[in-house]
C-alpha positions as CSV (number, residue, x, y, z in Angstrom):
1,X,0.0,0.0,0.0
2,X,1.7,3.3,-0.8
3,X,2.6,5.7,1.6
4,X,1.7,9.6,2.0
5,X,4.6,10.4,0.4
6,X,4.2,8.4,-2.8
7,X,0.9,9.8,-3.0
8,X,2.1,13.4,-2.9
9,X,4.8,12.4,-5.3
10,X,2.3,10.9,-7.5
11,X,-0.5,13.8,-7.2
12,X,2.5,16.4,-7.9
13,X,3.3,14.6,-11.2
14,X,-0.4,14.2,-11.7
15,X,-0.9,18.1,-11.5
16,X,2.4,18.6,-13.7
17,X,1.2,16.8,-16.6
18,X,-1.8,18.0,-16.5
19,X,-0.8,21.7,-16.3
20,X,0.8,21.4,-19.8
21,X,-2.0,19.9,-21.7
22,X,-5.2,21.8,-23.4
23,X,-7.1,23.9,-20.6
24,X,-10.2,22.4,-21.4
25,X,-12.8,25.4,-21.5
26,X,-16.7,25.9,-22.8
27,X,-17.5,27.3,-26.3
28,X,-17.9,30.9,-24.9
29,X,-15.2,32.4,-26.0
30,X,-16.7,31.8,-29.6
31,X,-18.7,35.0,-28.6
32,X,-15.7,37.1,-29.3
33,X,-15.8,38.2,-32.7
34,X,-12.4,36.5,-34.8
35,X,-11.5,34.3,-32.4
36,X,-9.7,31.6,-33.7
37,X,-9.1,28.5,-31.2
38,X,-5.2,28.0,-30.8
39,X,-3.8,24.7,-32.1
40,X,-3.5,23.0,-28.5
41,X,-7.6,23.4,-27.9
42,X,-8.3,20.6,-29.0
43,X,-12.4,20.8,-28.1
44,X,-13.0,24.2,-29.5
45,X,-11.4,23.6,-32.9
46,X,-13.1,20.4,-33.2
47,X,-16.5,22.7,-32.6
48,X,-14.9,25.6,-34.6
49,X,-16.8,24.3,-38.0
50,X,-20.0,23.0,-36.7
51,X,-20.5,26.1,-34.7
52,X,-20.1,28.5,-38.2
53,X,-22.4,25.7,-39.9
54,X,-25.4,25.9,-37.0
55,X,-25.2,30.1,-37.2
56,X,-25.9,29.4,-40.8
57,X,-28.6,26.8,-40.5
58,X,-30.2,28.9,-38.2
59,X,-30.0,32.7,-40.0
60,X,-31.7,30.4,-43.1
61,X,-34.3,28.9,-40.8
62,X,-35.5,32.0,-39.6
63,X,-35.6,33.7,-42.9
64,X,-37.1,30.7,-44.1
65,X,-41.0,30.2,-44.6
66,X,-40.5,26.5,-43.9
67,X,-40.3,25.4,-40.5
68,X,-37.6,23.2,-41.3
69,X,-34.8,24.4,-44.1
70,X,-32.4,21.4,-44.6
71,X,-30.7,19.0,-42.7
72,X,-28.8,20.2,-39.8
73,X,-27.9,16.5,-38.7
74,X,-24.1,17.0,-39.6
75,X,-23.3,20.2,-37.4
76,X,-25.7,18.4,-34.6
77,X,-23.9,15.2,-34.8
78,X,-20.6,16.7,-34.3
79,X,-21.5,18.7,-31.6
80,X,-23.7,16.1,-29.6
81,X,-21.4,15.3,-26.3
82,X,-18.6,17.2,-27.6
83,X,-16.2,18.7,-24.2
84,X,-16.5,17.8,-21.0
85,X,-18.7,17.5,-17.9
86,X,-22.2,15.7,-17.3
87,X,-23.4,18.2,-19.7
88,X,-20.4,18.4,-22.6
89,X,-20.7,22.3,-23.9
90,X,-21.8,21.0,-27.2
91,X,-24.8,19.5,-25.6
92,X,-24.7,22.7,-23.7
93,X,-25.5,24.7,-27.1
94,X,-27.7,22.5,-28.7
95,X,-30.0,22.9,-25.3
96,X,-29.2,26.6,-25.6
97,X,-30.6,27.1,-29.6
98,X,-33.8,25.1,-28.5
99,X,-34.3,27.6,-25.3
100,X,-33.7,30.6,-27.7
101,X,-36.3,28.8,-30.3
102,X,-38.5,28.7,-27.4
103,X,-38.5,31.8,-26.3
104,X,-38.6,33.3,-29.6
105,X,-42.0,31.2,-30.0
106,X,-40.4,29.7,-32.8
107,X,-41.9,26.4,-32.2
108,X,-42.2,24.1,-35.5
109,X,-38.8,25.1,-36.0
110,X,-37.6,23.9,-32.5
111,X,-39.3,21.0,-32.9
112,X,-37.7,20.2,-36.0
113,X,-34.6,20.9,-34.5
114,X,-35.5,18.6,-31.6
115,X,-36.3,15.5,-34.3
116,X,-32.6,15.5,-34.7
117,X,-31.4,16.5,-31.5
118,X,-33.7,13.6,-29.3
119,X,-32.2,10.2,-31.3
């Protein structure tokens, strides 16, 4: 059974390593106007596309008379339990676009959205 010390030895190591890799952060910073993730975040460039892509789905949708303009299954797939946590910050904005929906009574379209989201 390992001692106290082999435990702090371990946990200092532990935080070392964990120090140097990606800071592992929520999609918020995608607020700031030209932000451009840096190589070593590894979760916000893999969001970086699908992100742009949803903006676009949903600028058509709204302009759209149709309550559901095209396929938004690839930009949802990709960001369906993408980052961390119980709730990964892609799930985080997918919950987040169908609250806006919501409250923008913008219900067939929500519900469209939701068709893809719920599987």
């Amino acid at each position: 059974m390992p001692g106290v010390g082999e435990l702090s030895r371990g946990l200092s190591v532990f935080r070392r390593i964990t120090r140097s890799h990606n800071k592992v952060i929520g999609l918020g910073d995608f607020l700031v106007p030209g932000f451009v993730p840096a190589p070593d975040q590894y979760v916000l460039r893999a969001a970086e596309t699908p992100l742009h892509e949803s903006r676009l789905w949903l600028a058509e949708a709204l302009r759209a008379s149709s309550p559901s303009p095209g396929n938004p299954t690839s930009w949802i797939n990709a960001l369906c339990g993408l980052g961390p946590g119980l709730t990964p910050s892609g799930d985080d904005y997918l919950g987040g676009i169908l609250i806006a929906l919501d409250a923008l009574a913008e219900t067939e379209l929500k519900l469209h959205l939701w068709q893809v989201i719920e599987p």
